[in-house]
C-alpha positions as CSV (number, residue, x, y, z in Angstrom):
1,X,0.0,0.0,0.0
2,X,3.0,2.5,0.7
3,X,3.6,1.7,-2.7
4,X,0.8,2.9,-4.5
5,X,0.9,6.3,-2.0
6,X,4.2,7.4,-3.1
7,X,3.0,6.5,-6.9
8,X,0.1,9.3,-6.1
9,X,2.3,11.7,-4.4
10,X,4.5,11.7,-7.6
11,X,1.7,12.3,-10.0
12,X,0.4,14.8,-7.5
13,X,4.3,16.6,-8.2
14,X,4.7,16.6,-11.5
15,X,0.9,17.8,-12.1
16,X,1.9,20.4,-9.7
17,X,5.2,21.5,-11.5
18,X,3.0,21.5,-14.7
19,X,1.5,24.4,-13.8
20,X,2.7,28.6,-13.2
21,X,3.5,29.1,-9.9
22,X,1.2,32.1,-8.5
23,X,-0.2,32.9,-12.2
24,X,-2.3,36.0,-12.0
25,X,-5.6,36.0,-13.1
26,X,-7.5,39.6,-14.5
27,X,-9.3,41.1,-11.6
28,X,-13.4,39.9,-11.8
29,X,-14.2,44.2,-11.8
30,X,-12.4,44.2,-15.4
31,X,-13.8,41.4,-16.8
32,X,-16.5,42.7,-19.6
33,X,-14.9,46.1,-19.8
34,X,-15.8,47.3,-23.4
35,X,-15.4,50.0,-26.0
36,X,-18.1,51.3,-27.9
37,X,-19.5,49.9,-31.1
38,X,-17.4,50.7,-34.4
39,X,-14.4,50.9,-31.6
40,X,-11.2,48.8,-30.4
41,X,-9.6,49.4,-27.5
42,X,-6.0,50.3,-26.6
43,X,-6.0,47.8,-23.2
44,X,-2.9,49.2,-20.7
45,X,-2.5,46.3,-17.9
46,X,-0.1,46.2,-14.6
47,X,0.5,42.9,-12.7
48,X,1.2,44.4,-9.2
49,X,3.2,42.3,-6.3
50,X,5.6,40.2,-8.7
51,X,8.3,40.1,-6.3
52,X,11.0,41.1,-8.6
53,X,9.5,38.0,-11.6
54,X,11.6,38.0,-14.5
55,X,9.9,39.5,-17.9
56,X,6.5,37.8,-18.1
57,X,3.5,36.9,-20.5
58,X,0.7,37.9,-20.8
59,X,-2.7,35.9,-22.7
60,X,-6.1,38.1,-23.1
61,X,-9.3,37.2,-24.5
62,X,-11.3,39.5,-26.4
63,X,-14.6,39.0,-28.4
64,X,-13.4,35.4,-28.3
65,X,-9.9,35.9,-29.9
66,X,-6.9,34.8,-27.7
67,X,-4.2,37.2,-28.0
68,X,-1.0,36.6,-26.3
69,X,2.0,38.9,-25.6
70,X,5.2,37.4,-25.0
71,X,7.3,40.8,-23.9
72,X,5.9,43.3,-21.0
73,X,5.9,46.7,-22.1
74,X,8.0,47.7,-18.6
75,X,9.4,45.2,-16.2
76,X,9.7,47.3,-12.6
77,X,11.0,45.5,-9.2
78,X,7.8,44.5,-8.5
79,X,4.9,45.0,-11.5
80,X,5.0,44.6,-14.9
81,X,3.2,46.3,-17.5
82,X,1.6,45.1,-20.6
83,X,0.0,46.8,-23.9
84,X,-2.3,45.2,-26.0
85,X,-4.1,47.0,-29.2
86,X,-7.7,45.7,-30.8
87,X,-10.5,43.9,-29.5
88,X,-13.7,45.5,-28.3
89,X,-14.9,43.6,-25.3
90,X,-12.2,42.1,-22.4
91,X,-13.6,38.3,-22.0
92,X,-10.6,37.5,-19.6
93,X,-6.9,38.0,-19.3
94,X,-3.6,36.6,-17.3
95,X,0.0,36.3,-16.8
96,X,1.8,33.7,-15.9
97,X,3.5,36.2,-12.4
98,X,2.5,36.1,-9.0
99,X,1.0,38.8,-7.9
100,X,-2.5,40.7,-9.2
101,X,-3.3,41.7,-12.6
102,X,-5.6,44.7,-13.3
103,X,-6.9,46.6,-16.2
104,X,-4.7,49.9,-15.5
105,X,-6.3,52.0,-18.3
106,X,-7.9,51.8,-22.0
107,X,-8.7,54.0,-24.7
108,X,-11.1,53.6,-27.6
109,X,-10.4,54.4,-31.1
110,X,-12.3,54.3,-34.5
111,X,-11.6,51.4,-36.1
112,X,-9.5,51.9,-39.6
């Protein structure tokens, strides 16, 4: 029986290690945050309380289009900020950092 316990405590491991340690998700407030119709946004987000993380990603839905972005705009002791251009509704977003991600800021321009 000690046997088939350590055989679970390894799965249980390596499922663990599978996945980002402390990934932050998009604050709930945020989620649905939209520009006006005939509009895209310009979507300005901060992951706070990284605890000096090195350069992260970041993945954000919008209107049901994954978007990822694989470089932070700034990279600070402890947030990082990211930029993301297009989509008209925010379905959901996160990094793969510790901390708390929040929607700093958008803007909402015409589309071309």
């Amino acid at each position: 029986m000690r046997r088939s316990g350590s055989i679970a405590t390894a799965i249980f491991l390596v499922a663990a290690l599978a996945l980002p340690a402390g990934a932050a998700d998009l604050h709930s407030d945020h989620v649905g945050t939209e520009c006006p119709d005939g509009s895209v946004g310009v979507w300005h987000f901060v992951n706070n309380q990284t605890e000096g993380a090195a350069q992260g990603t970041i993945t954000a839905i919008f209107d049901g289009n994954v978007v990822i972005v694989q470089l932070a705009d700034k990279v600070l002791k402890n947030n990082q900020h990211f930029t993301i251009t297009g989509g008209t509704v925010l379905e959901d977003a996160s990094t793969n950092l510790p901390g708390m991600l929040v929607l700093s800021d958008f803007t909402c321009e015409s589309k071309k």
